[in-house]
Structure formats: C-alpha cells, structure tokens
C-alpha positions as CSV (number, residue, x, y, z in Angstrom):
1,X,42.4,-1.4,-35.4
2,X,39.5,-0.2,-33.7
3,X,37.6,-3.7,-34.6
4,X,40.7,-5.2,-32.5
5,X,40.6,-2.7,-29.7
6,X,36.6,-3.7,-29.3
7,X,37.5,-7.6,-29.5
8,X,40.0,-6.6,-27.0
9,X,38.2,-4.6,-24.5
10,X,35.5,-7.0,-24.3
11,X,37.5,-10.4,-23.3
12,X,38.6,-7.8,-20.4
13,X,35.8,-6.5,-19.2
14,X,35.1,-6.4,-15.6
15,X,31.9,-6.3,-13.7
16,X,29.4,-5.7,-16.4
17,X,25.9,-6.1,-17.0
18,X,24.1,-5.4,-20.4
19,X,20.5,-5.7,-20.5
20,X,19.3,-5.7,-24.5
21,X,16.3,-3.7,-23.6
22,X,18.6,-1.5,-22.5
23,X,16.4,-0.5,-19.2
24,X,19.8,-0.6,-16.9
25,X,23.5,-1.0,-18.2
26,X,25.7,-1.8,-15.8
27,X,29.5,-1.2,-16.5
28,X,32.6,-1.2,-13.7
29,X,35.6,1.0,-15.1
30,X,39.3,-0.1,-13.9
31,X,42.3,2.0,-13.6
32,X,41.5,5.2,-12.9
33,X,44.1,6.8,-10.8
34,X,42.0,9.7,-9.7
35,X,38.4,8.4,-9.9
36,X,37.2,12.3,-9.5
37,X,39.3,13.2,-12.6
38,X,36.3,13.3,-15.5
39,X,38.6,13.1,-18.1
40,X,40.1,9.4,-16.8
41,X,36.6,8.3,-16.5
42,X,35.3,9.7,-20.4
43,X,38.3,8.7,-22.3
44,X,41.1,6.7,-22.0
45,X,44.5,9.1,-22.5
46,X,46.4,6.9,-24.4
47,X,45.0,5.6,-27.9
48,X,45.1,1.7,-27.2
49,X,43.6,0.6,-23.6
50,X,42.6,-3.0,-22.7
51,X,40.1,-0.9,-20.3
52,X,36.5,0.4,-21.6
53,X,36.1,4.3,-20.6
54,X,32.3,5.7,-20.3
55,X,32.8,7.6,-23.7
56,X,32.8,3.8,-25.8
57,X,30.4,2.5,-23.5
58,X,27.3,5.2,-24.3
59,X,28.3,5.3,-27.8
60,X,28.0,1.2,-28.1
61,X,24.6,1.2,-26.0
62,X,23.0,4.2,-28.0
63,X,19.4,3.7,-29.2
64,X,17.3,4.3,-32.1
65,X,19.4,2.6,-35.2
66,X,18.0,4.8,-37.8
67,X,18.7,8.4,-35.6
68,X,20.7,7.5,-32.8
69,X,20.3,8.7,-29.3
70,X,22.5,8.0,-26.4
71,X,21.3,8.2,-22.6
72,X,21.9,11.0,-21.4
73,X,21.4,10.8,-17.5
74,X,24.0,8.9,-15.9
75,X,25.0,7.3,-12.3
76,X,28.1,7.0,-11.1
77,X,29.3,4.7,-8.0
78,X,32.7,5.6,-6.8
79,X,35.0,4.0,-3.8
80,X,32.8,4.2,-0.6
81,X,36.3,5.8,1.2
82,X,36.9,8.4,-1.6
83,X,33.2,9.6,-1.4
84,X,32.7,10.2,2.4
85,X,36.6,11.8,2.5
86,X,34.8,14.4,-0.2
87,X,31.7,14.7,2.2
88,X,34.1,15.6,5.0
89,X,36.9,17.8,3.8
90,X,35.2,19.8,0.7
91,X,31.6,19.2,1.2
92,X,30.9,16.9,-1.9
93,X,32.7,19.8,-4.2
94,X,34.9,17.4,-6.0
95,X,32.0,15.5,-6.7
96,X,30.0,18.2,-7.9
97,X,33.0,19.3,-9.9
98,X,33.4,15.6,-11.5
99,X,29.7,15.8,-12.4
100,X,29.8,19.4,-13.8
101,X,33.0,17.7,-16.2
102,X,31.2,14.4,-17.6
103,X,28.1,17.0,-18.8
104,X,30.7,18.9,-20.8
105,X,32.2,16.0,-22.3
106,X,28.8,14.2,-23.1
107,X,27.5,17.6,-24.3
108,X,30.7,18.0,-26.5
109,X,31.1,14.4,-28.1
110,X,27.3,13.8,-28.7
111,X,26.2,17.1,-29.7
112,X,24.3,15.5,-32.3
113,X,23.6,12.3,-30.7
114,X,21.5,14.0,-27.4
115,X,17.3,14.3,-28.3
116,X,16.0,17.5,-28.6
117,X,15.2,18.7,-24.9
118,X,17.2,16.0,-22.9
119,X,18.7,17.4,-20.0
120,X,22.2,16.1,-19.4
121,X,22.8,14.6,-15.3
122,X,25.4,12.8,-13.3
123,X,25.1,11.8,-10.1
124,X,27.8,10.4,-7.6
125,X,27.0,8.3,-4.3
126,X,29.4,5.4,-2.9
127,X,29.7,1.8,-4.3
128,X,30.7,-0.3,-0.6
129,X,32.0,-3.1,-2.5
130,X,34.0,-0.8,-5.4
131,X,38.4,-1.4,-5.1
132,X,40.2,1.4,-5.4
133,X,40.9,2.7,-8.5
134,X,37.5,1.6,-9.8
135,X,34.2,3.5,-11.1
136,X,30.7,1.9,-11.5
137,X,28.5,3.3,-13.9
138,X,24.8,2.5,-14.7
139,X,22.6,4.5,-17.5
140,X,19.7,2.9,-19.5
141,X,15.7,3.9,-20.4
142,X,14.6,3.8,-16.1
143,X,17.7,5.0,-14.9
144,X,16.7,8.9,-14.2
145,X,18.6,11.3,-12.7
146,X,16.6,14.0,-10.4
147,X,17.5,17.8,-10.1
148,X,17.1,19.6,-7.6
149,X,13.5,21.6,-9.0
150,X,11.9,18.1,-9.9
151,X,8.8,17.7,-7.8
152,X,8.2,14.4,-6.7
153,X,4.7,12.5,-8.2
154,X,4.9,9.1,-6.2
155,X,6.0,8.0,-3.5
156,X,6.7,4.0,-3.9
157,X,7.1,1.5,-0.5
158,X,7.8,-2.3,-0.1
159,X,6.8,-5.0,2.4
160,X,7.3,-8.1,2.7
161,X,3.7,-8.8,4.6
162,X,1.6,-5.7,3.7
163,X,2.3,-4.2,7.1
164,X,5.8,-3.0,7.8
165,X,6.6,-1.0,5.2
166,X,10.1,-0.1,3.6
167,X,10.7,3.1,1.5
168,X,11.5,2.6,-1.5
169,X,12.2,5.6,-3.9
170,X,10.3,8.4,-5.3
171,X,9.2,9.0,-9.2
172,X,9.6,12.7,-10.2
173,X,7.1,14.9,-12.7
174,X,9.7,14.2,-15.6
175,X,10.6,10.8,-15.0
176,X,8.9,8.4,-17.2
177,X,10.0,4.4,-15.9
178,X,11.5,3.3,-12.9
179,X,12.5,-0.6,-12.8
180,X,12.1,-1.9,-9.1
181,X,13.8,-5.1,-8.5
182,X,16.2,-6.4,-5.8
183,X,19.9,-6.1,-7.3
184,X,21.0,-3.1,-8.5
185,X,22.8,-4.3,-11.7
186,X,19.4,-4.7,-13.1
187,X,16.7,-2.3,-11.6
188,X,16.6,1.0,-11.1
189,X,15.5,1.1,-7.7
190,X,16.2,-1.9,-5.2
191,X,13.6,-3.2,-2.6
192,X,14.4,-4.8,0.5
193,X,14.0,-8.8,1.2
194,X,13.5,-9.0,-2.9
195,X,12.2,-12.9,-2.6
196,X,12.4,-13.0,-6.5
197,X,15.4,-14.0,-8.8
198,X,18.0,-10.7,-9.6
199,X,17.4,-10.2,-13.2
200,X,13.1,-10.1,-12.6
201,X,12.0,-6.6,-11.3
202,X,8.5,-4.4,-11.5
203,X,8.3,-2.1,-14.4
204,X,6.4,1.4,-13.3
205,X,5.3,3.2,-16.2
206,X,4.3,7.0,-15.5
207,X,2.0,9.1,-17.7
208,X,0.9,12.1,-17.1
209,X,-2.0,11.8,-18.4
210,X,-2.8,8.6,-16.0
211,X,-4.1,8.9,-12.5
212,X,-2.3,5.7,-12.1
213,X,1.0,4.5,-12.7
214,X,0.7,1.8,-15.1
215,X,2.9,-1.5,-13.0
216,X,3.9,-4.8,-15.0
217,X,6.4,-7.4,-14.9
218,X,9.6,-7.4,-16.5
219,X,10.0,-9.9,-18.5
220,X,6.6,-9.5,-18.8
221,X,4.5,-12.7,-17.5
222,X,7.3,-13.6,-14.8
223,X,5.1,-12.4,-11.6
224,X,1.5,-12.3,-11.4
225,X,0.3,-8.6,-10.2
226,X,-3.1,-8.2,-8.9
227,X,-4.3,-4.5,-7.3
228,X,-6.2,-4.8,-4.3
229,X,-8.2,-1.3,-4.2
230,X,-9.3,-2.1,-0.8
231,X,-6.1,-1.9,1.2
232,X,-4.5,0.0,-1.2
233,X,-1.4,-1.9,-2.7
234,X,-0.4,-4.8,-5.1
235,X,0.1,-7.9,-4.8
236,X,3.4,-9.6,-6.4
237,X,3.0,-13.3,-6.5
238,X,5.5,-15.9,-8.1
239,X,4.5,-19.4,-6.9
240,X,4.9,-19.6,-3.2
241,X,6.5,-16.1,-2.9
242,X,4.7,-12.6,-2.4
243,X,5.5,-9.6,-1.6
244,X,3.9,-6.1,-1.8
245,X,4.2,-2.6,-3.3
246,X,2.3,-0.1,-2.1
247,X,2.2,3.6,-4.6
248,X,1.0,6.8,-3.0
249,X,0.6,10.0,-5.1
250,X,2.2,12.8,-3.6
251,X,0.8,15.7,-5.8
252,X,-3.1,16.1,-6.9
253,X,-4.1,14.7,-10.3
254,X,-5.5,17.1,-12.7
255,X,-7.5,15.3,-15.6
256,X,-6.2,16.8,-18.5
257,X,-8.7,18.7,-20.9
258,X,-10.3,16.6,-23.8
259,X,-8.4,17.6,-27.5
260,X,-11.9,17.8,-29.5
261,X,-15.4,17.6,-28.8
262,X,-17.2,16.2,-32.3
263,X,-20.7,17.5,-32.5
264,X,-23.6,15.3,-33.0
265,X,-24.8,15.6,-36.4
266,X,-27.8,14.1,-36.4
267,X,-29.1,16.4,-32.9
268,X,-27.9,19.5,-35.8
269,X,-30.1,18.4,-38.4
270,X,-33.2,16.8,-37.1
271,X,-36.5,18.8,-36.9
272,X,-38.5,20.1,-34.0
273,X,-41.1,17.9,-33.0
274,X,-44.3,19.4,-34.7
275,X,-46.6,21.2,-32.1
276,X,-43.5,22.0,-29.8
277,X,-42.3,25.4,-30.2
278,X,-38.5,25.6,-29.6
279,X,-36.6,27.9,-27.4
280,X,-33.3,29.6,-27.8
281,X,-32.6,27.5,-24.6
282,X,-33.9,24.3,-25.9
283,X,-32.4,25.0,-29.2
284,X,-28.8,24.9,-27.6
285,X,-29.7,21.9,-25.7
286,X,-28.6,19.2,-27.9
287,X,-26.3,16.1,-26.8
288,X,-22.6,16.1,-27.5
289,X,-20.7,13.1,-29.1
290,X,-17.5,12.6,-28.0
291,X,-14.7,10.6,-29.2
292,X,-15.8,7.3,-27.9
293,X,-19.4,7.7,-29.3
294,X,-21.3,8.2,-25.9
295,X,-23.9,11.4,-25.6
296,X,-23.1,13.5,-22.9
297,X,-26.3,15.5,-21.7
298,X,-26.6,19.3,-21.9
299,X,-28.4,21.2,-19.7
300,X,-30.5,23.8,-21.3
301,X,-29.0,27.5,-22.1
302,X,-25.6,26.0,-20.3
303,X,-22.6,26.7,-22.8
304,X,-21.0,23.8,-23.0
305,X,-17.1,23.3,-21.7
306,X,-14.2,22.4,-24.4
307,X,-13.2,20.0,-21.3
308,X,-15.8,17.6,-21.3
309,X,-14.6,14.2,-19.5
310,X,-14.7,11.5,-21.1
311,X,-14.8,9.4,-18.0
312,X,-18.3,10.2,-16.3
313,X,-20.3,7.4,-14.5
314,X,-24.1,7.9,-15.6
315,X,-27.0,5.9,-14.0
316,X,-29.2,4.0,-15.6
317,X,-33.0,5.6,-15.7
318,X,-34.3,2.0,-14.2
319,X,-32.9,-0.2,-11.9
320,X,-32.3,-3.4,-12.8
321,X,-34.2,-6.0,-10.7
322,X,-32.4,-7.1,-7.7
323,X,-31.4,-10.7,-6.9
324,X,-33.3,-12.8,-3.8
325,X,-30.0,-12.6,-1.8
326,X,-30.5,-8.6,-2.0
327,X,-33.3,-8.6,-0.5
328,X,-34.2,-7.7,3.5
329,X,-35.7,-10.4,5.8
330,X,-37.2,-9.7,8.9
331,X,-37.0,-12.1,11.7
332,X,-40.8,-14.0,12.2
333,X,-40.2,-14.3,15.6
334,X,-39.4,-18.8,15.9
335,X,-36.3,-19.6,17.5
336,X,-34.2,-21.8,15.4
337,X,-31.1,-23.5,15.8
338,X,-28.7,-21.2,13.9
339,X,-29.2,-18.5,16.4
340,X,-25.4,-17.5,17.5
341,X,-23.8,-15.4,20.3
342,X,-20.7,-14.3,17.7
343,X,-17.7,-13.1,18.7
344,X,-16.9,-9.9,16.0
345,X,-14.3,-8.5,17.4
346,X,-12.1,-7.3,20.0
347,X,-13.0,-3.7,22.0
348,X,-9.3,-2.5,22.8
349,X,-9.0,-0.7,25.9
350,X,-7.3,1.8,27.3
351,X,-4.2,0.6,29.3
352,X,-3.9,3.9,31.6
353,X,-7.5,2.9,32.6
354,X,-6.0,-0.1,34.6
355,X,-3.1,2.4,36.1
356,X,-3.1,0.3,39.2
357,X,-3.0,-2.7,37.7
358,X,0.6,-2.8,36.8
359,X,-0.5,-3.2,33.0
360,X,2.7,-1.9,30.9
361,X,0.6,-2.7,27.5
362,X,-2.0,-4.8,26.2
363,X,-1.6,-7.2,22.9
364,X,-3.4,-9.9,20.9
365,X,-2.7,-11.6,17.7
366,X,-3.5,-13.7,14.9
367,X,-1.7,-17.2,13.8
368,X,-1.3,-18.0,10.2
369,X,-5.0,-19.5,9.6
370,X,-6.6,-16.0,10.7
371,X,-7.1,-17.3,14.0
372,X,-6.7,-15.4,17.4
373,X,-3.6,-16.5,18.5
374,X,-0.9,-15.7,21.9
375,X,1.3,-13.0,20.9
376,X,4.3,-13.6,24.4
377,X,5.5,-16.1,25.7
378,X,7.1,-19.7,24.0
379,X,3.1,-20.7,23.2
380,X,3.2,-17.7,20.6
381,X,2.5,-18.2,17.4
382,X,0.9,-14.6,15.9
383,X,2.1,-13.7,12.5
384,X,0.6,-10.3,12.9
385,X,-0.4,-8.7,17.0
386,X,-2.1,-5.4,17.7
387,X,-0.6,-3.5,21.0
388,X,-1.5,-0.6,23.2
389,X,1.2,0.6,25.1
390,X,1.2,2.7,28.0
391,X,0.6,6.0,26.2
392,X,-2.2,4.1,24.7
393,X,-1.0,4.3,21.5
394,X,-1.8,1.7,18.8
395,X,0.8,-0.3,17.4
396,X,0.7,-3.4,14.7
397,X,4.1,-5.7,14.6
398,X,5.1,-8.6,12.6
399,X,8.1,-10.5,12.3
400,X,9.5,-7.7,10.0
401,X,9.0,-5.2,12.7
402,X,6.6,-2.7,14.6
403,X,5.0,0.5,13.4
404,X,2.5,2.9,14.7
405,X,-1.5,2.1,13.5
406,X,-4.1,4.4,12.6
407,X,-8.2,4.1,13.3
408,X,-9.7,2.9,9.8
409,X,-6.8,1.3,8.6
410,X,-7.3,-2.3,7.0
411,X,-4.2,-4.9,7.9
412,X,-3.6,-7.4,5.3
413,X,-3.9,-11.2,6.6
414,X,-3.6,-14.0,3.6
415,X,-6.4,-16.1,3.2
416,X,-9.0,-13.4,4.8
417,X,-10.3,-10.0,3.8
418,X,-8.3,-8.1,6.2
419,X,-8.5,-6.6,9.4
420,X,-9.7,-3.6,10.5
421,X,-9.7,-1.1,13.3
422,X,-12.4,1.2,13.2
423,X,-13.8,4.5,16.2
424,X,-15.5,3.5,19.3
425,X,-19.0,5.5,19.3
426,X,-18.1,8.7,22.4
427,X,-20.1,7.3,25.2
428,X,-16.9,4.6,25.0
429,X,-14.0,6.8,24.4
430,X,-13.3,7.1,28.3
431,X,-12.1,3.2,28.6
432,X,-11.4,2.0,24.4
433,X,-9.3,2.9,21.9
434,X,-10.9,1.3,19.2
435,X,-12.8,-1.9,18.0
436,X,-11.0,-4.5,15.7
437,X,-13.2,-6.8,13.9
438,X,-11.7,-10.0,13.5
439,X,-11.5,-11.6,9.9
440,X,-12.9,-15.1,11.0
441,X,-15.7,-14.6,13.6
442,X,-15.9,-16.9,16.3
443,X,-19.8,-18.7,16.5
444,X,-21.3,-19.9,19.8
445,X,-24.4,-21.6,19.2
446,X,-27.8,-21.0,20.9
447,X,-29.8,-23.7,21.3
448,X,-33.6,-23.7,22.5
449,X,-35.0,-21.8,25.1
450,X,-32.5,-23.1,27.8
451,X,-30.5,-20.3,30.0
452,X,-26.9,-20.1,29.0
453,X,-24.1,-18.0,30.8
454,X,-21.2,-16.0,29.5
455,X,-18.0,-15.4,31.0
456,X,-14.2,-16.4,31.1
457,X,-15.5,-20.2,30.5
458,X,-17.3,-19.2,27.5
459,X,-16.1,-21.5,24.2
460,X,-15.5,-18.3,21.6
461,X,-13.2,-17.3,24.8
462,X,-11.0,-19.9,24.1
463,X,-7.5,-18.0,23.8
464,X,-9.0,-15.2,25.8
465,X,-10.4,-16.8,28.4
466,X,-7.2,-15.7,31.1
467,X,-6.1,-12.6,29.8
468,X,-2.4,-12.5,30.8
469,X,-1.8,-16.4,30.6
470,X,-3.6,-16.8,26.9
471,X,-0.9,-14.0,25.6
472,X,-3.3,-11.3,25.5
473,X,-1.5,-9.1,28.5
474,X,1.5,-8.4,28.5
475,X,2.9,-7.6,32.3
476,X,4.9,-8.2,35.0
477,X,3.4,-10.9,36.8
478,X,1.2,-13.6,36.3
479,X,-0.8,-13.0,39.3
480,X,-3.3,-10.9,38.6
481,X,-3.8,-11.9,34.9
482,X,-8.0,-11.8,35.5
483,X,-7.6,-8.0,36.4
484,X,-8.3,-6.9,32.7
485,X,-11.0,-9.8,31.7
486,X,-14.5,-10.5,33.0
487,X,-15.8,-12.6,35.3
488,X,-16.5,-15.9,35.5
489,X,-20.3,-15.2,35.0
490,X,-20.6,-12.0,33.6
491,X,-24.4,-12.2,32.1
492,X,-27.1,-14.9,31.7
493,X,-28.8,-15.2,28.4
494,X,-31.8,-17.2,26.7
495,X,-33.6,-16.9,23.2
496,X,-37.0,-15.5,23.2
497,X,-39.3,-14.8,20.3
498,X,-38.7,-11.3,20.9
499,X,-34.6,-11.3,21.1
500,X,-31.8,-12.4,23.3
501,X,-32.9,-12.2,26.5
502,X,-29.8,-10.6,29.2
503,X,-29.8,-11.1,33.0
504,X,-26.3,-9.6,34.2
505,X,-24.7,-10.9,37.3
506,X,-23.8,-8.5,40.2
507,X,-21.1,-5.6,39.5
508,X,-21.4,-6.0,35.7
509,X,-22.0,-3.5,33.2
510,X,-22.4,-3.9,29.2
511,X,-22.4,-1.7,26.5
512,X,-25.4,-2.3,24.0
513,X,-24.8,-1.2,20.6
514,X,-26.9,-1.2,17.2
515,X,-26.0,-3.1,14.0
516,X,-24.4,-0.3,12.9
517,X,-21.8,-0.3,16.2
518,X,-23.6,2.8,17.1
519,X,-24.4,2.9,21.0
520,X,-28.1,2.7,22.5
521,X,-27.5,2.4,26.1
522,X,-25.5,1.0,28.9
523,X,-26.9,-2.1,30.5
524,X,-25.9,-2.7,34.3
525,X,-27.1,-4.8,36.8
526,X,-29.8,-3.9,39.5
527,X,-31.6,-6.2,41.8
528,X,-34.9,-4.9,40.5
529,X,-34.6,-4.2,36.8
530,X,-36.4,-5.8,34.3
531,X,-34.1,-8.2,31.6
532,X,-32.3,-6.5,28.6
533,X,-34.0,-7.4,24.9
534,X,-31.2,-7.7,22.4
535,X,-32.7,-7.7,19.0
536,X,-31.0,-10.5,16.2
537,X,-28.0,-8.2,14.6
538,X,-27.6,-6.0,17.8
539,X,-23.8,-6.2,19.8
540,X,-22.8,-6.3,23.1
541,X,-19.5,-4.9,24.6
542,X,-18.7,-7.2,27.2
543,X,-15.0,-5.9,28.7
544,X,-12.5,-6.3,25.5
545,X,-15.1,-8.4,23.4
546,X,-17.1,-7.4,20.8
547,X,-20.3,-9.9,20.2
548,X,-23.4,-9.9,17.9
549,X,-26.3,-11.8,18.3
550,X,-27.5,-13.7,15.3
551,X,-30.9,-14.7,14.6
C-alpha cells in the first residue's frame, strides 16, 4: 500500500526539482485549502492522497543512510496575494503562527531523525508565480534559514561588468554553504542577469576557521574562477560569458589559536657550545617546531604564547640577486628617438569652477579596446564613462547603470589592468577632483631637437581635442565647447640633453609634478622668464590632461 501510494504520488507530482546532492530540493504542494493551516501543509488528512505533503517529502530526501538526518531549516513560498493580505491585516501573525506549527510537527515526527544541536526554522515570503491553493517548499545542505540573533559574516554582490553592483545576500556566523546561481529551483541565493545555464551556480563554502570563503563551481569544473586581489572580486568565466562576484567581510577575522605547539627535541638536548656560558635567558631561548616543521624564533627570556601562528612571513637573511630589468638607469644625457610626450591620464576638474560656463557636468569614457572614447551623443561608443556633476561629485556608469565613485578605487576594463582614480596633491584641490590614469597611455613621439607645440591640435588629443563636440562635455550648447579645453598653442617644447625644454604661450599656466604625481611648482608664462626644464619621468598638468615625459 504505501509502495503504491509512492508510485502514485510521484506520476503526480507538480513543480518539483530534486537535486541528488541534495544542496536545494524544490517541491510545489497542491490542494491546500488554507495554505496558512500547518497541518494541511505537514500531512495529508486523509490516509490515501495523490498529493505529496512536506512530512513524505523530508523523510524521502533525508541524509546519512547509516544514521539518518533530515534538514531541518525550511523555506516556504506561499501565494503572493495571501502573503501581502497577512502583511496588511495581521502583521505577518498568521505567518509567524504557520511557522511556529511546522517546528512542532518536524520536532514531533523526527525527534530522532534531527542532529544533535540543529535548530529547527521556517520562513515564509511570497511565490509571484504560485496558484491558489498551492505551497512551494525548498530545503537542502545551502538552504539556511537566519534568526533574528545571527550576525551576518559576508556580505556577497553581483555584476555583470565589475562596476554596477547588485546585492546579492548575506552569509550568517552559523551558516555553513550558500549556492549562488540564477533560478531559484536550484540555488540558494539568485543573482541578477545570471548569463550561465539554471542548474550551474557558485558554491561558497564558509569556515570559521578561514579568512576567506572557500568559492567553486558546482558541478565542479563548469566555470572557470579566477580571484583578482587587486580589484577585489572573482572572475566567473564560461566561454564567452563573465560575470563577477564580489565578497566583503562584514565582521573582523580572528585567527583562531594553534591546538599544540611540539617542542623541538633536538634544541632540548643538544649541549652548550663549549666556552659559552649559558644564561637562564639564553637557556629559554630555543626554537619552537610547529606542526608543519618550520622553527619559529624565540626571543630571549620571552615566554612563549600557546597561540603561535602558523602563518608568519619571515625574510630571508640575504637577498637574492636582482634581475637586470630591476635595476635603475639614469638617463646619459643623448636624445634618442623614443623620447615621448605621453598622455597618462586625465586631471578631472571641478565643474563649479566653470560656473559661468553653463557646464551642467563633465564626462569621458572608454570604448571596448580600452580606448578613450565619446560618452553623448550618436558617435558614442564608451562601455564604461566617468562623470562629475554639478555638485562635483564623481560618478562611474555603464550600460547596467550609474553609481557613485570613490578616490582610489580601481574600475575593471577587460583586456587592461584597470582604471584608477587616485588624490590630486593640495596645491590642485581648488580646480580638480582627481586624476584618472588611463589603462592604455597615449605616445606622442619626440623627435630631434626640433620645437614642437602642444595644444587642441596635438595627436594624443585626438578624442579630446574639442571638449564638448568629442563627447567629453556634456552641456547645453555646442557653442562654447573650447571653454573647458586649452588653447590652440598652449606650450612650445624641444628635447635638450638636460630635459624637455617648456616655452608657454601667453595666459597659460601648467602644473609641474614629480614622478611620483607629487607637485613641484606652477609654471606660467612671463615675457621675461627663463624656459621650464622637465626632467625624463616628470608630468605636466595641462588643463584636464595628465602627461609624462619619457626619456
């Protein structure tokens, strides 16, 4: 009878997914007349029911064979309509009251069946797509249940181009896995624009011992993972398609203190050096052997901690020899042919500087290949534009949307190593915001000792050249586009054996700063002043660009 009841049940089930890992079991229960009676939803009140009730389902999808368990913490999805009609008329108390039911009955039927310290948790929120008269229930290894004391450890965030970033969920102290993945009948947690197939997801493993959450693929080898420590997130690659996680740790790690500490036995029994009288403090200052078999030094007549780490750095007593390409060069003097005026970067100014100007913001981009690119207009083709609006604040936008941006943050661009906005030095703080070094600089050539001029005209100026009509500005008219740029003519310059050699035109003014970015002094033009000397490595703020001159 009950073999035939099983047979029966599944040819009608409805909605279900089973994953034999048993990370997430799905499961949609029909026919409940009162979907916030417990009772309707455990068991079903007649003996023979061609519908699976939540008691069969946790006692068929148990684990361990040999002392079986079932999963205690449970979610439920009822009718979208019946949970908001709760919300509004009682609060959420029927749903509390449901929950409060389905721990009795669990506690009740499997008294022998829940491990030793499992806490017992339903949840309710609303299934959009559930009929009446239906339930949705999901349990499994990742599927945890928070209460209301659980401290959150992590806080885990999606994008879809390392910039715009989508909240995701948040792993608690106790919770141990959480499957991220894009459809809920097999993950966990659900991430936005999931470009990978339904049943692949992200398996986040968290130990307490582990300053890290430990992130794979599930199945295991269907994405490639890779950590970039640099702008702090992974990278989850399948072919053509990426996307990104980002993990941040909410609460401080503390390294947890080392089980044993194994003395060295040979430091105990070998004999003092003859001739060298030993101290009480030398006497106690003897290496310790840890479990990995790596002497940890003792400083004399220091007791030693029982929470040695087992994770110290120590430097070698010699450094190794360092390779050619380590090595400093200093420039001899000859002019050669590689000598560059490079464009690094772009110096962002403020936009209330240029109040009458008509300005409302001020925007550049980059295209695809990491190249400076028009941001407005139908010429545009940025994937990724920096703004400063009329507040000056900074702002970074892609097609996925438009957040605020923070000084020494590092954007994400494929192909490069990522751009990066970093703190104009204070004698710059009254007109810029910051300085944003582009990925791929932009080389002008120097050639012999012949006088070359820069200004709008200048070939690294390319998109720039015409502020407003290169996509650079965005503002009401195209009329006075120039305002924000340089001029023409803005400097003269010519190689010398000594450095770059500046003349500036009339009504100029430069910024000269060291290969650091740190400022040495302003350079302006006067009738009677003798030329600037710009030694090979040195930059030059000329208006919103950000050069270096290479020797």
């Amino acid at each position: 009878m009950k073999a035939l009841k099983s047979i029966i049940q599944k040819l009608t089930a409805s909605d279900v997914t089973v994953d034999s890992r048993g990370y997430v079991q799905t499961y949609r229960i029909d026919g409940i007349n009162d979907v916030f009676d417990g009772s309707q939803i455990w068991k079903s009140p007649i003996a023979f029911s061609l519908h699976t009730h939540l008691e069969d389902l946790l006692s068929a999808h148990g684990y361990r064979e040999r002392d079986k368990h079932v999963f205690t913490h449970v979610e439920l999805e009822l009718p979208a309509i019946e949970v908001e009609h709760d919300r509004r008329v009682s609060r959420g108390q029927r749903s509390e009251s449901l929950c409060e039911a389905l721990v009795a009955m669990l506690q009740d039927s499997f008294a022998k069946h829940v491990p030793m310290g499992a806490s017992v948790r339903f949840s309710v929120r609303p299934g959009q797509d559930l009929p009446a008269q239906s339930v949705r229930v999901r349990f499994g290894h990742t599927i945890y249940v928070p209460a209301a004391e659980d401290v959150a450890v992590w806080k885990v965030e999606c994008s879809t181009d390392g910039v715009i970033w989508t909240h995701v969920s948040e792993i608690q102290q106790e919770q141990r896995l959480m499957l991220l993945g894009g459809n809920a009948e097999y993950a966990s947690a659900v991430a936005a624009d999931w470009p990978f197939a339904a049943h692949v997801g992200i398996m986040m493993n968290h130990a307490p011992d582990k300053a890290l959450l430990d992130i794979t693929a599930e199945p295991c080898g269907s994405l490639k993972i890779t950590r970039d420590d640099a702008l702090g997130y992974y990278l989850i690659e399948s072919g053509p398609l990426r996307y990104f996680l980002r993990t941040t740790r909410l609460i401080p790690f503390v390294q947890p203190k080392s089980k044993s500490i194994v003395q060295d036995p040979v430091a105990q029994d070998s004999p003092a050096i003859e001739g060298e009288k030993q101290t009480p403090a030398a006497q106690t200052a003897r290496p310790i052997i840890l479990r990995a078999g790596r002497k940890e030094p003792v400083i004399a007549g220091e007791k030693v901690a029982a929470s040695i780490s087992a994770d110290r750095t120590y430097m070698p007593q010699s450094a190794p020899p360092q390779p050619d390409d380590m090595k400093t060069y200093v420039f001899t003097g000859k002019i050669t042919q590689s000598s560059a005026l490079t464009l690094v970067g772009i110096a962002l100014q403020k936009v209330s500087a240029f109040g009458e100007a008509n300005i409302r913001g001020l925007g550049f981009g980059f295209d695809s290949a990491a190249q400076i690119a028009p941001v407005y207009g139908k010429a545009a083709t940025a994937v990724l534009s920096i703004h400063v609006d009329e507040s000056d604040q900074l702002r970074v936008a892609t097609p996925a949307g438009c957040r605020p941006l923070n000084l020494g943050e590092q954007l994400p661009l494929q192909g490069t190593s990522g751009i990066r906005l970093d703190a104009v030095p204070a004698p710059l703080q009254d007109r810029h915001l910051a300085f944003c070094l582009i990925p791929r600089p932009v080389i002008g050539r120097i050639g012999g000792e012949v006088t070359h001029s820069f200004g709008r005209h200048h070939p690294a100026l390319k998109h720039l050249r015409v502020m407003a009509g290169a996509g650079f500005l965005d503002h009401e008219t195209q009329e006075d586009g120039d305002r924000m740029g340089i001029s023409r003519d803005a400097f003269d310059y010519q190689l010398t054996a000594d450095g770059l050699k500046l003349t500036l035109r009339p009504n100029q003014q430069l910024a000269h700063l060291d290969g650091d970015l740190q400022f040495v002094a302003t350079l302006s033009h006067a009738e009677d002043a003798a030329p600037a000397l710009i030694p090979a490595g040195h930059h030059l703020v000329v208006g919103h660009y950000l050069l270096r001159y290479d020797a």
